[in-house]
PDB file with SEQRES, HELIX, SHEET and CRYST1 records, atoms N, CA, C and O in Angstrom:
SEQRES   1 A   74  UNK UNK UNK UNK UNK UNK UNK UNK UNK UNK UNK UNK UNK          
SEQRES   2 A   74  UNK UNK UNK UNK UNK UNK UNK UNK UNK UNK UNK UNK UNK          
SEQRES   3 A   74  UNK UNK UNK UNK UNK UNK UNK UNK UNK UNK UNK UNK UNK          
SEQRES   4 A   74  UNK UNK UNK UNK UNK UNK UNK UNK UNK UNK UNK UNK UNK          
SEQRES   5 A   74  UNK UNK UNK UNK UNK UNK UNK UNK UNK UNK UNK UNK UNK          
SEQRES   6 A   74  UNK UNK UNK UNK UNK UNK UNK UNK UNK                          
HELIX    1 AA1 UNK A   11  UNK A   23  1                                  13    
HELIX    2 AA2 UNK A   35  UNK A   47  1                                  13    
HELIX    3 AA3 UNK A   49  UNK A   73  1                                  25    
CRYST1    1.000    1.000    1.000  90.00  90.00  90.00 P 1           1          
ATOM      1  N   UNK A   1     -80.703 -39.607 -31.349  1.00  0.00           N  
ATOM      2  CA  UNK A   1     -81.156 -39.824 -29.991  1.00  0.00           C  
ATOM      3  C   UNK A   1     -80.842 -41.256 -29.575  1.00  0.00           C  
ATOM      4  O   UNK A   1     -80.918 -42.094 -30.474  1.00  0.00           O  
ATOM      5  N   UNK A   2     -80.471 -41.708 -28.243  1.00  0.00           N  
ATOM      6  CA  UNK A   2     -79.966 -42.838 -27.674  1.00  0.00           C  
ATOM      7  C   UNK A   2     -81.163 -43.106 -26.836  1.00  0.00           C  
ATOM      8  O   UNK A   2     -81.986 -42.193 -26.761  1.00  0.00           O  
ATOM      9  N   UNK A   3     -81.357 -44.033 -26.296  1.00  0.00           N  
ATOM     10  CA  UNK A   3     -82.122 -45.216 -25.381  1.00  0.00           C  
ATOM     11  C   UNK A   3     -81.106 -46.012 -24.710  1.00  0.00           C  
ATOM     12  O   UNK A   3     -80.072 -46.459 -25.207  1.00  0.00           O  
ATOM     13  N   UNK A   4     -81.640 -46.164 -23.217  1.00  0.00           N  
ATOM     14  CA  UNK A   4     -80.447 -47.079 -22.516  1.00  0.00           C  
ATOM     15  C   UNK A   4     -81.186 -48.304 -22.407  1.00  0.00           C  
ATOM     16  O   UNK A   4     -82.373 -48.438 -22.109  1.00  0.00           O  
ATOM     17  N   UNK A   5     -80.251 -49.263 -22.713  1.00  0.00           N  
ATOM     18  CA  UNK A   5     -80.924 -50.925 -22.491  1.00  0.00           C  
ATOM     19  C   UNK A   5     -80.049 -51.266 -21.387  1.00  0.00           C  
ATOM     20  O   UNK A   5     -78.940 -50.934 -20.967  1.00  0.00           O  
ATOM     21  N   UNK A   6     -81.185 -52.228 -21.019  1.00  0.00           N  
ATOM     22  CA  UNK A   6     -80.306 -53.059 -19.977  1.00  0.00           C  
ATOM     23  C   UNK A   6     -79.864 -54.439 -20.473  1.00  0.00           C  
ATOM     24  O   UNK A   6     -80.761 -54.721 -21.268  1.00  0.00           O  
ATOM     25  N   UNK A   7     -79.039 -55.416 -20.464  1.00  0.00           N  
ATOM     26  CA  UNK A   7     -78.863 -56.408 -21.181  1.00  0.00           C  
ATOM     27  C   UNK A   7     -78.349 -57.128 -20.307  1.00  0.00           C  
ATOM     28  O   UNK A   7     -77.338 -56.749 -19.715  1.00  0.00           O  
ATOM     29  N   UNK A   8     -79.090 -58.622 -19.978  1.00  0.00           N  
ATOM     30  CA  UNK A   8     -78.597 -59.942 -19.192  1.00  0.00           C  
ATOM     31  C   UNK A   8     -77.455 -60.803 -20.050  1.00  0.00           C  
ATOM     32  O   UNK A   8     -77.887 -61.316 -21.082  1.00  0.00           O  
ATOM     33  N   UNK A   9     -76.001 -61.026 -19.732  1.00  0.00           N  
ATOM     34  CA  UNK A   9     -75.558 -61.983 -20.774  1.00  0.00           C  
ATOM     35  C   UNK A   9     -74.784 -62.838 -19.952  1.00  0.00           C  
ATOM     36  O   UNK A   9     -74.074 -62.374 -19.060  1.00  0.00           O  
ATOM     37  N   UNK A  10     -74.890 -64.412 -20.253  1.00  0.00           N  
ATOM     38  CA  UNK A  10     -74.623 -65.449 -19.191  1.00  0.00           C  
ATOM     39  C   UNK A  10     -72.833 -65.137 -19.454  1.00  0.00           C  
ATOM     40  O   UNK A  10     -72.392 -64.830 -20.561  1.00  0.00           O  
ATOM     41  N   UNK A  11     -72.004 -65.281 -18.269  1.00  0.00           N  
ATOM     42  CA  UNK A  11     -70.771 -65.251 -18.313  1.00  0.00           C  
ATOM     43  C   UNK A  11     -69.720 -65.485 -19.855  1.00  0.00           C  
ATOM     44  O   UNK A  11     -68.990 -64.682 -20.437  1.00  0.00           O  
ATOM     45  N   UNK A  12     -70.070 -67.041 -20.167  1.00  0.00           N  
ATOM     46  CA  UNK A  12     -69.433 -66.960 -21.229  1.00  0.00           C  
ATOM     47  C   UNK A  12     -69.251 -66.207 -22.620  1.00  0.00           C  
ATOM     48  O   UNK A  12     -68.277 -65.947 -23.326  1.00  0.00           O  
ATOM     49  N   UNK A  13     -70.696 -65.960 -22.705  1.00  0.00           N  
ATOM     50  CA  UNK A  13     -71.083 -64.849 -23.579  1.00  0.00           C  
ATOM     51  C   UNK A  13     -70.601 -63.634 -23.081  1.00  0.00           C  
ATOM     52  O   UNK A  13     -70.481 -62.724 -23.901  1.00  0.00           O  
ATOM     53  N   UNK A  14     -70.358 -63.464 -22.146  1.00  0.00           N  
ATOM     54  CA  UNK A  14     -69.540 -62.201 -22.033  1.00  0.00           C  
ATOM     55  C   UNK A  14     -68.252 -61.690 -21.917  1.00  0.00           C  
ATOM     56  O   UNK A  14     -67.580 -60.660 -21.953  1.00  0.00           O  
ATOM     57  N   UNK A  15     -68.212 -63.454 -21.687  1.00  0.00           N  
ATOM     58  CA  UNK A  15     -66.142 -63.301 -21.746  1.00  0.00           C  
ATOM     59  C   UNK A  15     -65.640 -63.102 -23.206  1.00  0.00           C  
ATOM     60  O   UNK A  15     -64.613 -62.524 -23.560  1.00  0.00           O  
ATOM     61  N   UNK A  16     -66.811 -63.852 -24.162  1.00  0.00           N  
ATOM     62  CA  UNK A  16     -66.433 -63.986 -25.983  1.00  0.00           C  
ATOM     63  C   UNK A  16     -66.324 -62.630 -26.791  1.00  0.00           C  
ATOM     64  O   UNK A  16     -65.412 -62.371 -27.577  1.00  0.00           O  
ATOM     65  N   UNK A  17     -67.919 -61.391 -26.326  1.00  0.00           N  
ATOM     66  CA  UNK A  17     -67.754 -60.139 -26.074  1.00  0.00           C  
ATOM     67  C   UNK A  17     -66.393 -59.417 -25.877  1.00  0.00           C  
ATOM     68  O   UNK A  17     -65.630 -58.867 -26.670  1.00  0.00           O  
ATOM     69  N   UNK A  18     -66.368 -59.593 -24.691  1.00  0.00           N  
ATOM     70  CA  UNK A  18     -65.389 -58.526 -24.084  1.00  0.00           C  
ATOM     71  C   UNK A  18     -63.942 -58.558 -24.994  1.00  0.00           C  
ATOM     72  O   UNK A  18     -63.274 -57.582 -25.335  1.00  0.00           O  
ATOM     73  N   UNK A  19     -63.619 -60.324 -25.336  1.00  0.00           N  
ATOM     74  CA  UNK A  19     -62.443 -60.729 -25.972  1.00  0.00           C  
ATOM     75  C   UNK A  19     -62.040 -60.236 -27.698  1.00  0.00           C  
ATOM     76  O   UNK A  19     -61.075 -60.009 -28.427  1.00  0.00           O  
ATOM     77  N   UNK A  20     -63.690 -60.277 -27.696  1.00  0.00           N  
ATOM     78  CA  UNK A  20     -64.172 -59.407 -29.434  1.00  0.00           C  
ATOM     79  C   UNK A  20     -63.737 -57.907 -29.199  1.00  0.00           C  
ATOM     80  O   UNK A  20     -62.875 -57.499 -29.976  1.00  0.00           O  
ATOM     81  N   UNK A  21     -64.216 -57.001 -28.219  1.00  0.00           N  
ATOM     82  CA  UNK A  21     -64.199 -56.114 -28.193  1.00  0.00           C  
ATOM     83  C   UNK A  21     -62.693 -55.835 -28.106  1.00  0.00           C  
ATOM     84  O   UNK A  21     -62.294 -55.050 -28.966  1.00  0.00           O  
ATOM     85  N   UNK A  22     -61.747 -56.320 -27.234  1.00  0.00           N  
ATOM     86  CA  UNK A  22     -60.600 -56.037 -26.786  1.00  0.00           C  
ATOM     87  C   UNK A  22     -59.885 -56.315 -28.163  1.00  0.00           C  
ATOM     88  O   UNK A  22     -59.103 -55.429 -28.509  1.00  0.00           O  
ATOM     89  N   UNK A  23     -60.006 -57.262 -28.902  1.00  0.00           N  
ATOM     90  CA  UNK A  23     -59.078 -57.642 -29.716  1.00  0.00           C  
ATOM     91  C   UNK A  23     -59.148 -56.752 -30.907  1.00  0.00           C  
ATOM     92  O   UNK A  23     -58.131 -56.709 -31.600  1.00  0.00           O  
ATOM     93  N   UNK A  24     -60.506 -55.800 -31.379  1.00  0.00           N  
ATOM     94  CA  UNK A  24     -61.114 -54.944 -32.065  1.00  0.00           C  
ATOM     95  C   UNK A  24     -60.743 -53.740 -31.585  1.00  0.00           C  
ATOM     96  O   UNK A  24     -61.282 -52.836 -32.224  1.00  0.00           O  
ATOM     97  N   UNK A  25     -59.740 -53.200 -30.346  1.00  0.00           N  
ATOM     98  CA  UNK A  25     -60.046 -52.070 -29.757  1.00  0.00           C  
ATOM     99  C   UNK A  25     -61.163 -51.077 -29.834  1.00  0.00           C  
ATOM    100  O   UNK A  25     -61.230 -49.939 -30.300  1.00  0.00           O  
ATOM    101  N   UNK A  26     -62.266 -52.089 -29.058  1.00  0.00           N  
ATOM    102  CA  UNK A  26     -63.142 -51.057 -28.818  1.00  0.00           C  
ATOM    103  C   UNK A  26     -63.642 -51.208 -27.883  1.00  0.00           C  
ATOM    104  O   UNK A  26     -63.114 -52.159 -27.307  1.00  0.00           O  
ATOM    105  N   UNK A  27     -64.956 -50.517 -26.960  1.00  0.00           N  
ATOM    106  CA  UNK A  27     -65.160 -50.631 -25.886  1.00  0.00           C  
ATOM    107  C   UNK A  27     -66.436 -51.709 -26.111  1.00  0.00           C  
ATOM    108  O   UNK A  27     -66.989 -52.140 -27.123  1.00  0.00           O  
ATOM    109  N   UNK A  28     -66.580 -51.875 -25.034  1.00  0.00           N  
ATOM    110  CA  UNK A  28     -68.003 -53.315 -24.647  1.00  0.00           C  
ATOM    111  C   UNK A  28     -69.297 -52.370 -26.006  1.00  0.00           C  
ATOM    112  O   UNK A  28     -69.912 -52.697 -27.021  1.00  0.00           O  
ATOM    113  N   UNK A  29     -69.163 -51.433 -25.371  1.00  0.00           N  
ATOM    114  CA  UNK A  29     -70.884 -50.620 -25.814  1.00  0.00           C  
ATOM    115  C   UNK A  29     -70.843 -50.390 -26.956  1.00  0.00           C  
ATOM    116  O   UNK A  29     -71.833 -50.583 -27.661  1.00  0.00           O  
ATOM    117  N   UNK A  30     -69.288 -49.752 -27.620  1.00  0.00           N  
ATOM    118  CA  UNK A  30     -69.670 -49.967 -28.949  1.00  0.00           C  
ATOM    119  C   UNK A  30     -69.342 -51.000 -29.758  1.00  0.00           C  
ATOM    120  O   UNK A  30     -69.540 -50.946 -30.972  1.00  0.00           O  
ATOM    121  N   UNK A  31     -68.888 -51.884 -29.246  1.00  0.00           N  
ATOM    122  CA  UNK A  31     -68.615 -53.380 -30.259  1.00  0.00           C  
ATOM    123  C   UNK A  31     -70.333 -53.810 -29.763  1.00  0.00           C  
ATOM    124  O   UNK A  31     -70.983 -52.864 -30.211  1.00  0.00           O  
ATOM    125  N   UNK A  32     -70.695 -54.163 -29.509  1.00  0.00           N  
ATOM    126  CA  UNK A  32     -72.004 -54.498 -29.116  1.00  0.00           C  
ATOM    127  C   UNK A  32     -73.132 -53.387 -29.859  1.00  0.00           C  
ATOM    128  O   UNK A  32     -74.279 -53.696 -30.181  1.00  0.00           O  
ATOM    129  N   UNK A  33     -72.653 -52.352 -29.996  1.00  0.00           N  
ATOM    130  CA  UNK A  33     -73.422 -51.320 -30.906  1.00  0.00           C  
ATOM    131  C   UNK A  33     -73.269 -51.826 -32.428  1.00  0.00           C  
ATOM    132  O   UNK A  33     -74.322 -51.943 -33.054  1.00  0.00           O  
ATOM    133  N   UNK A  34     -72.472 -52.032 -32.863  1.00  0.00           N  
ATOM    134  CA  UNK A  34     -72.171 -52.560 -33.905  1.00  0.00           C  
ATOM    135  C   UNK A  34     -72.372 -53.847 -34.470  1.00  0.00           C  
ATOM    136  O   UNK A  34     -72.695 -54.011 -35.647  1.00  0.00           O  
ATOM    137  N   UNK A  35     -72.167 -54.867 -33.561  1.00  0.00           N  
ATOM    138  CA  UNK A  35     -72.989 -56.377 -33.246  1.00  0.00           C  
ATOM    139  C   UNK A  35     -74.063 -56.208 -33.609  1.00  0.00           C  
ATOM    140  O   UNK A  35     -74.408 -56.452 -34.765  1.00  0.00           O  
ATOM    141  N   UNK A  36     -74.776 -55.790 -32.783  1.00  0.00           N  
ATOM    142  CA  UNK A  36     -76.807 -55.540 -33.188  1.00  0.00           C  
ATOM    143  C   UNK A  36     -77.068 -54.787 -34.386  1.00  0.00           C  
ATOM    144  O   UNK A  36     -78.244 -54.813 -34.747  1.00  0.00           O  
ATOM    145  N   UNK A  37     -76.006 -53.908 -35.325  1.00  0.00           N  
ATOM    146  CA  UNK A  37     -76.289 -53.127 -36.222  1.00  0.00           C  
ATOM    147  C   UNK A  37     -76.056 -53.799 -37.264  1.00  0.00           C  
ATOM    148  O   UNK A  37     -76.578 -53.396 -38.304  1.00  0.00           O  
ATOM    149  N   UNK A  38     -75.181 -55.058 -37.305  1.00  0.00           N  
ATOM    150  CA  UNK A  38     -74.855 -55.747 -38.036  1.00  0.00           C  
ATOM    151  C   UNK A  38     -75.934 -56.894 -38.362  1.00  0.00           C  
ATOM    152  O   UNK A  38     -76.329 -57.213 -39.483  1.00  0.00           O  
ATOM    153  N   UNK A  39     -76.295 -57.405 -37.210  1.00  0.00           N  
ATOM    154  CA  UNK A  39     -77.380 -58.434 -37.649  1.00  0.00           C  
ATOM    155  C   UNK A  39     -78.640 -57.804 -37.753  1.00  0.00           C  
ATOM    156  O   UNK A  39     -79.585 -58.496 -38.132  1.00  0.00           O  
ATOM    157  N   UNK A  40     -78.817 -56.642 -37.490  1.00  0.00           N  
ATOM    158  CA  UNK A  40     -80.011 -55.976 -38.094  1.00  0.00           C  
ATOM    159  C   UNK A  40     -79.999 -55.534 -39.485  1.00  0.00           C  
ATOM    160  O   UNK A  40     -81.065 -55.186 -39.994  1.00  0.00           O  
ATOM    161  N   UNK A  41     -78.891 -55.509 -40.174  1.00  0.00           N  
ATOM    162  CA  UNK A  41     -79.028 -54.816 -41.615  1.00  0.00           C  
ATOM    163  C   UNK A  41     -78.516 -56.630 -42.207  1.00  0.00           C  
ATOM    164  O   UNK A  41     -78.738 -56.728 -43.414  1.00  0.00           O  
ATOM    165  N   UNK A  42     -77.984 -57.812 -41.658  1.00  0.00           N  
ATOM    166  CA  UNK A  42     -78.239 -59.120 -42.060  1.00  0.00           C  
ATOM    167  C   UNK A  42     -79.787 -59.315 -42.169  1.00  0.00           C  
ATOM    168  O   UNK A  42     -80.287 -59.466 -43.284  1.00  0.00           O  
ATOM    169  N   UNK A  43     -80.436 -59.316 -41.218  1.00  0.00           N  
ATOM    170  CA  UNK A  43     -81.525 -59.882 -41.419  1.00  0.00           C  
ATOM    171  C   UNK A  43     -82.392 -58.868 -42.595  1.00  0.00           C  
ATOM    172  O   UNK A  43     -83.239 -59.341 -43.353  1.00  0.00           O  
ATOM    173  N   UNK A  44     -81.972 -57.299 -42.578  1.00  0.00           N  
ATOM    174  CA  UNK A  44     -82.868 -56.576 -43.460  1.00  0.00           C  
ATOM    175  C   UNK A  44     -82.343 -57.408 -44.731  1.00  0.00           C  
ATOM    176  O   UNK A  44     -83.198 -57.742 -45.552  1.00  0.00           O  
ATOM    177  N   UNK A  45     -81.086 -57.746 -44.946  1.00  0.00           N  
ATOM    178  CA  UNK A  45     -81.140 -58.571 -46.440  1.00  0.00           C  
ATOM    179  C   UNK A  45     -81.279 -60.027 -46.790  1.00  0.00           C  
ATOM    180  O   UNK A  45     -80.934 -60.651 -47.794  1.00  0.00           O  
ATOM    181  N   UNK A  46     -81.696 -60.279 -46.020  1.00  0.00           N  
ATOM    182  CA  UNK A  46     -82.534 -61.638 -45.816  1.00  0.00           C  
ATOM    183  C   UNK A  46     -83.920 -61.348 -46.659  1.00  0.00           C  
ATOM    184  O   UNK A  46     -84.212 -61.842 -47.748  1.00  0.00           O  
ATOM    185  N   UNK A  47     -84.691 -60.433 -45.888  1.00  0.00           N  
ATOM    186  CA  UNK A  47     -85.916 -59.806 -46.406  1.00  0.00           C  
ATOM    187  C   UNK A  47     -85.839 -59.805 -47.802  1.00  0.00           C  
ATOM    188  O   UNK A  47     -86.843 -60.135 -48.434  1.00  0.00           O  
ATOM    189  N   UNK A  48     -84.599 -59.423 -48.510  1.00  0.00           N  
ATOM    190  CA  UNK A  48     -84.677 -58.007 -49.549  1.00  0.00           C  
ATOM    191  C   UNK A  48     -84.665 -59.568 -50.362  1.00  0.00           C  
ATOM    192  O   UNK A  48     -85.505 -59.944 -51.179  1.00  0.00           O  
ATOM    193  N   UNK A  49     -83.652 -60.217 -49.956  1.00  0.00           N  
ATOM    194  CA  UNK A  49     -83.027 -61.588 -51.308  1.00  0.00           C  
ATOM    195  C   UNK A  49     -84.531 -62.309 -51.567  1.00  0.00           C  
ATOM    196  O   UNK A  49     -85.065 -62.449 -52.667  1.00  0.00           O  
ATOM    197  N   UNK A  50     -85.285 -62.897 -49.739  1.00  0.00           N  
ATOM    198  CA  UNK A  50     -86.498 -63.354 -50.058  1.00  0.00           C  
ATOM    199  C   UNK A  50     -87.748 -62.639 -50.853  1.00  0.00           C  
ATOM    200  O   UNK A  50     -88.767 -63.253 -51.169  1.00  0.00           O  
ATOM    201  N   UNK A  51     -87.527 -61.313 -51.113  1.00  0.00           N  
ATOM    202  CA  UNK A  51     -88.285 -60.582 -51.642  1.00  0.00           C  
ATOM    203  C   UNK A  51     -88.239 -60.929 -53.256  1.00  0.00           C  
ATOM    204  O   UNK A  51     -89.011 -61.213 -54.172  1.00  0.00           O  
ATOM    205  N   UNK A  52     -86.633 -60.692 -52.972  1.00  0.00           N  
ATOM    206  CA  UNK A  52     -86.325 -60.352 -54.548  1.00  0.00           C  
ATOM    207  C   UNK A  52     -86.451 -61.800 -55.897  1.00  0.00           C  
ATOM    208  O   UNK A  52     -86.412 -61.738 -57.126  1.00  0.00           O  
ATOM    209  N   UNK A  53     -86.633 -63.188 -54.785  1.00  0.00           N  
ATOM    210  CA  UNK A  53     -86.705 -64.288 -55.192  1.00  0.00           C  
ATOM    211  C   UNK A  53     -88.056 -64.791 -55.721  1.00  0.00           C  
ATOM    212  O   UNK A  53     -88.224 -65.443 -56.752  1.00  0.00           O  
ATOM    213  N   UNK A  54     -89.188 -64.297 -54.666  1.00  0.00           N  
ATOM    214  CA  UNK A  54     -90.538 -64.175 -54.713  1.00  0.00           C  
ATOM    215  C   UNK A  54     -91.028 -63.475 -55.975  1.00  0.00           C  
ATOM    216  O   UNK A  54     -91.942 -63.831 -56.718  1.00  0.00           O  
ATOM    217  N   UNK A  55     -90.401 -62.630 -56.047  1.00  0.00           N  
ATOM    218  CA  UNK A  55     -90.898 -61.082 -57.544  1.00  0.00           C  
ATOM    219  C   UNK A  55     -90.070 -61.961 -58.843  1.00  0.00           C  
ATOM    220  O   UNK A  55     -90.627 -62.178 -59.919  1.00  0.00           O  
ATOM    221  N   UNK A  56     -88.906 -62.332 -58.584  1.00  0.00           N  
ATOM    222  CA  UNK A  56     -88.092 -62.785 -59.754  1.00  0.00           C  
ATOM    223  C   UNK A  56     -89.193 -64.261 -59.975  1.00  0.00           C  
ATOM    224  O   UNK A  56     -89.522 -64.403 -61.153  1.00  0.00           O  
ATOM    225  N   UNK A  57     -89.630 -65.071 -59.239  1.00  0.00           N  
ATOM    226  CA  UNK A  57     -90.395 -66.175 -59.608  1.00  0.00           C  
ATOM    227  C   UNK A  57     -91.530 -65.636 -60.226  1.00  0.00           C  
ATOM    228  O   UNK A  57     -91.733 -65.853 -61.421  1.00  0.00           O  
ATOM    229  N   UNK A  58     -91.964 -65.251 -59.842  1.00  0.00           N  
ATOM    230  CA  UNK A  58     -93.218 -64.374 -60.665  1.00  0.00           C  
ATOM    231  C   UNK A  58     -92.906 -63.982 -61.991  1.00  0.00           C  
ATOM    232  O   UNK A  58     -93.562 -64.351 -62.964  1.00  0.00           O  
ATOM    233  N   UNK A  59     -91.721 -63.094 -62.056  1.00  0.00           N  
ATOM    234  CA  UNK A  59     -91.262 -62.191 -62.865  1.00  0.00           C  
ATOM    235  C   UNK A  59     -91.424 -63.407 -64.425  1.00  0.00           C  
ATOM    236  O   UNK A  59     -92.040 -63.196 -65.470  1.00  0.00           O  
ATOM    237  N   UNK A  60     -90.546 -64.747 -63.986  1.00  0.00           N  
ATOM    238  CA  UNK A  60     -89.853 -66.116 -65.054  1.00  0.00           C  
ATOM    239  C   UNK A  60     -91.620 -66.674 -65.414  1.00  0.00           C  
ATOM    240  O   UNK A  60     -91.890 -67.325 -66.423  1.00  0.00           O  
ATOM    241  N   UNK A  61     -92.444 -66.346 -64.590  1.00  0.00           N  
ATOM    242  CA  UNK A  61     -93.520 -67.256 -65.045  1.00  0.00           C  
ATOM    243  C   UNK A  61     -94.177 -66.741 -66.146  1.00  0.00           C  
ATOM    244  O   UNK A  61     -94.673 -67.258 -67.147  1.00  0.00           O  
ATOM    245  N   UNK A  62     -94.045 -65.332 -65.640  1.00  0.00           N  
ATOM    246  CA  UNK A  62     -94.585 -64.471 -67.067  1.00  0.00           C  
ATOM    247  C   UNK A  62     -94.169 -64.417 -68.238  1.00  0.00           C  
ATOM    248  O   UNK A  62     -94.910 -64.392 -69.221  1.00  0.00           O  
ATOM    249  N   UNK A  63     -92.565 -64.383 -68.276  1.00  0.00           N  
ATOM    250  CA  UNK A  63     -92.069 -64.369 -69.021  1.00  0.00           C  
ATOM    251  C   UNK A  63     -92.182 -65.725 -69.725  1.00  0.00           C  
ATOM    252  O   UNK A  63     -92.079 -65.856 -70.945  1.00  0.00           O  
ATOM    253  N   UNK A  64     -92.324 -66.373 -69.163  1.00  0.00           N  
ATOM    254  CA  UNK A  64     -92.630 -68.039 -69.724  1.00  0.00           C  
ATOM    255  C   UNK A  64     -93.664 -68.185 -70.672  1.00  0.00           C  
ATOM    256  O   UNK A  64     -93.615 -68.881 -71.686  1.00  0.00           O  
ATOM    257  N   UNK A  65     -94.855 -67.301 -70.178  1.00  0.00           N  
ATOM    258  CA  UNK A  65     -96.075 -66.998 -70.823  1.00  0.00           C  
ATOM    259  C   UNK A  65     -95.869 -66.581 -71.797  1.00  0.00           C  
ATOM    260  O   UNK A  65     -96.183 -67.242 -72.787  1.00  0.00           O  
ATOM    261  N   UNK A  66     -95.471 -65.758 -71.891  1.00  0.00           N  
ATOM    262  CA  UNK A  66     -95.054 -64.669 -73.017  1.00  0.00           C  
ATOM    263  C   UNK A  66     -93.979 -65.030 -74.086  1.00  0.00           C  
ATOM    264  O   UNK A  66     -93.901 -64.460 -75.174  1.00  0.00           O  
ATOM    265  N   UNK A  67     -92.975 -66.256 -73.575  1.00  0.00           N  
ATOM    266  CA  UNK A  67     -92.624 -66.871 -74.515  1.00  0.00           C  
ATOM    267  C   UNK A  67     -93.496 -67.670 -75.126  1.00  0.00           C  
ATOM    268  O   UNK A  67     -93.526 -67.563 -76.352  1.00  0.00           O  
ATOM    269  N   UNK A  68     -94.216 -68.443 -74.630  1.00  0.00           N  
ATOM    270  CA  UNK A  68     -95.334 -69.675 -75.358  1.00  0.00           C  
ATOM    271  C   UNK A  68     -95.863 -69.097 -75.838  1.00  0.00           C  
ATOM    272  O   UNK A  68     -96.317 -69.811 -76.733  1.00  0.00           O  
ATOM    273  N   UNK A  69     -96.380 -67.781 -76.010  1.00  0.00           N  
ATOM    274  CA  UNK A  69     -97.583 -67.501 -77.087  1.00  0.00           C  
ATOM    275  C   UNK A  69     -96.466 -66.956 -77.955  1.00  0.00           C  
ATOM    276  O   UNK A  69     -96.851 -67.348 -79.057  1.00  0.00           O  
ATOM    277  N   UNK A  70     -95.390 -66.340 -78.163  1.00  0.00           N  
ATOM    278  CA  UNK A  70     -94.469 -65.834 -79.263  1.00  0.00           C  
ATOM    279  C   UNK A  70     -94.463 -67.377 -79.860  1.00  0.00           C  
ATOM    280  O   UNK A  70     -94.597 -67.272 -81.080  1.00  0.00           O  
ATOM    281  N   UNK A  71     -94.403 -68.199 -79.636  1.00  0.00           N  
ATOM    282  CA  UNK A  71     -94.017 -69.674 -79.677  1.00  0.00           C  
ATOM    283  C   UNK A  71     -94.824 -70.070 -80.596  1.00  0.00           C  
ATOM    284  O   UNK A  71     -94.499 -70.528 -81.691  1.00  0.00           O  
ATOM    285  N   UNK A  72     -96.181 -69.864 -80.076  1.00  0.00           N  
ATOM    286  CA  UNK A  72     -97.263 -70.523 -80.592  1.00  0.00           C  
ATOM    287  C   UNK A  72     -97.655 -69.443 -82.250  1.00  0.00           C  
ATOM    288  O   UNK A  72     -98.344 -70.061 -83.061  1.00  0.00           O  
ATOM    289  N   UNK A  73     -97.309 -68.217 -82.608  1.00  0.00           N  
ATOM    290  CA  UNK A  73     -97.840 -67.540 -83.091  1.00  0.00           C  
ATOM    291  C   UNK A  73     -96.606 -67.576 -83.984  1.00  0.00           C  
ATOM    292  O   UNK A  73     -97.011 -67.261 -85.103  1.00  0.00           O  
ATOM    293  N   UNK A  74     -95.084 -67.847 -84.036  1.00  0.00           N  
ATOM    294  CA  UNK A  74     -94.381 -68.004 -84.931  1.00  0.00           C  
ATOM    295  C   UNK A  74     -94.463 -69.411 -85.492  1.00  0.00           C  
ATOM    296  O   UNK A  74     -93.768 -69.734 -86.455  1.00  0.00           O  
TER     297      UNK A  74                                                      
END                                                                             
């Protein structure tokens, strides 16, 4: 299912568009479909790396733990 947007874009930004699109052969709507699909699955891995950095710090502290007492007990 589609939704129609309306979208304000100041001239130059639309001359850079149109020049993307043309040089891509494609039309305004779907180079611009693809634009927004692109920095939407950028930013979803933004999320995923900051996620995965957060869990992995966690992950080293434990493991840190868990070395010092092997440490302490050999």
């Amino acid at each position: 299912m589609s939704k129609s947007l309306s979208l304000n874009l100041d001239d130059k930004v639309l001359r850079e568009v149109d020049a993307a699109a043309h040089e891509l052969h494609l039309p305004r709507e779907t180079f611009l479909q693809q634009a927004i699909g692109s920095y939407v699955r950028q930013i979803g891995h933004r999320r995923l790396r900051s996620r995965l950095r957060k869990e992995s710090a966690l992950t080293a502290g434990e493991s840190m733990r868990v070395l010092k007492e092997f440490e302490a007990i050999s």
